[in-house]
C-alpha positions as a Python dict, from the first residue, in 0.01 Angstrom:
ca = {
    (1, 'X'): (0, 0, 0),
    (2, 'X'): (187, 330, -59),
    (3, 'X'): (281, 561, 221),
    (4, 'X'): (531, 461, 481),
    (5, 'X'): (286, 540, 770),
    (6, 'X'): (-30, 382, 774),
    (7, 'X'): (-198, 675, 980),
    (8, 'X'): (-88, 901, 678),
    (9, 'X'): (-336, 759, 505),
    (10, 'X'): (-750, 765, 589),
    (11, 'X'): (-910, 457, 642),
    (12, 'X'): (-1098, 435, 327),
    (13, 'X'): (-768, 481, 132),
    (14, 'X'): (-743, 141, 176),
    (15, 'X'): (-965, 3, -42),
    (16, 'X'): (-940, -210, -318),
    (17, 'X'): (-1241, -236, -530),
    (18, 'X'): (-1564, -114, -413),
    (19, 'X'): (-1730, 164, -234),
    (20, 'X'): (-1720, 207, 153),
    (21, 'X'): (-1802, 87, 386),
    (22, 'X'): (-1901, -243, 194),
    (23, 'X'): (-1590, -223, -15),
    (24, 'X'): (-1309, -474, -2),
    (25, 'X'): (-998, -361, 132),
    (26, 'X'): (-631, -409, 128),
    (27, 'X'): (-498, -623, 411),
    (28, 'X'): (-465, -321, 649),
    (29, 'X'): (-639, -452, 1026),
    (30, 'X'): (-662, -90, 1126),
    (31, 'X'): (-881, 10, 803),
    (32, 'X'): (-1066, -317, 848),
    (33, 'X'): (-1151, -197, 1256),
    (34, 'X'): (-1219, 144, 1125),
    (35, 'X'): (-1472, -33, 829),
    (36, 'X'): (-1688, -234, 1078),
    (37, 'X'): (-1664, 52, 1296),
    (38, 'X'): (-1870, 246, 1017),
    (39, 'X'): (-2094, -23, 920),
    (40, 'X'): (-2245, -87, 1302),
    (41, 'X'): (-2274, 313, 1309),
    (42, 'X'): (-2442, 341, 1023),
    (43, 'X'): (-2637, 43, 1034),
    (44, 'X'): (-2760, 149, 1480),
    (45, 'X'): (-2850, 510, 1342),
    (46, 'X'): (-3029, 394, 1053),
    (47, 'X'): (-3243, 128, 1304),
    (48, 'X'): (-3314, 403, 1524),
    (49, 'X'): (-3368, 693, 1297),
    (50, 'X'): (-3122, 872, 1457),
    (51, 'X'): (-2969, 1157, 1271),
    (52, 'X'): (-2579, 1307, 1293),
    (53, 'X'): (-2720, 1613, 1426),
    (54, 'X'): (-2898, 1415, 1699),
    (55, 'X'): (-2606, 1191, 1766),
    (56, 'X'): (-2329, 1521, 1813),
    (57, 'X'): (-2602, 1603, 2048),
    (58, 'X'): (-2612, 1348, 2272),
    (59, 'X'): (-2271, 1224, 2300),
    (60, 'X'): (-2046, 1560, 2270),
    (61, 'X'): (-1923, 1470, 1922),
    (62, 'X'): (-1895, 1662, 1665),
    (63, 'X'): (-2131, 1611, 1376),
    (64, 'X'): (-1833, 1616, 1133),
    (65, 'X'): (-1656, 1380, 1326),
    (66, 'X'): (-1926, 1148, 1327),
    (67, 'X'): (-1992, 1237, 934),
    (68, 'X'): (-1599, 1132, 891),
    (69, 'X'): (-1626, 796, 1083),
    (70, 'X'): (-1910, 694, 863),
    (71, 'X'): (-1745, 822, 557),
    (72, 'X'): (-1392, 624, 686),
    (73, 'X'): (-1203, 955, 607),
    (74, 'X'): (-1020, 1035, 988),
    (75, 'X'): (-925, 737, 1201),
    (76, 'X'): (-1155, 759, 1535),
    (77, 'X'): (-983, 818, 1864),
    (78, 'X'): (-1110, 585, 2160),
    (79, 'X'): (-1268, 850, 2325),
    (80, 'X'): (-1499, 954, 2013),
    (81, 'X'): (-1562, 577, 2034),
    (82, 'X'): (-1650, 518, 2392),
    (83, 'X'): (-1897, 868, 2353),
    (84, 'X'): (-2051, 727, 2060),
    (85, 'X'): (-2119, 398, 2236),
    (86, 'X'): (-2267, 521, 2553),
    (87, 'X'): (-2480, 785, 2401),
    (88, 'X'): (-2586, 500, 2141),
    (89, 'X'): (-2609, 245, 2454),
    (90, 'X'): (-2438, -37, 2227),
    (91, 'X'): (-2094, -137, 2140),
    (92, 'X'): (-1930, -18, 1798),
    (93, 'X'): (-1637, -160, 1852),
    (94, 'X'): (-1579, -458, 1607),
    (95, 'X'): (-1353, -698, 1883),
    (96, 'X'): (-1069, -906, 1794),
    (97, 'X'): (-1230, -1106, 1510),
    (98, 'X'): (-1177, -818, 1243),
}
């Protein structure tokens, strides 16, 4: 993959054919966290008809933060994470079987 630092490079630059967050990707396990990451985001707001706007709301994020998470262009600290989760009440975080 080019670059010599992986965190020079956003998430979705990793992927190989496709568009994301259902594309495939290069064999990068940070891109592939970051991917599942997305897809349980998108996939709790869109159950719950929760908006960005809402979201930044309720957990202190802001709504471009959250827009770049689901668009897998920035790399999403732990503490975005963890707000994201307990404002959402459910995990996000994909576990060790990425």
């Amino acid at each position: 993959m080019p670059g010599d630092s992986p965190r020079a490079l956003s998430p979705r630059a990793f992927v190989l054919t496709g568009i994301w967050p259902d594309a495939a990707l290069a064999e990068h396990h940070g891109a592939r966290v970051a991917q599942a990451l997305a897809r349980r985001l998108a996939m709790v707001m869109s159950d719950r008809s929760i908006s960005a706007n809402r979201l930044a709301r309720d957990s202190g994020i802001n709504r471009q933060t959250i827009a770049n998470v689901l668009a897998g262009s920035g790399w999403p600290d732990l503490l975005t994470i963890a707000s994201l989760e307990r404002a959402l009440e459910t995990d996000l975080w994909p576990g060790r079987a990425m």
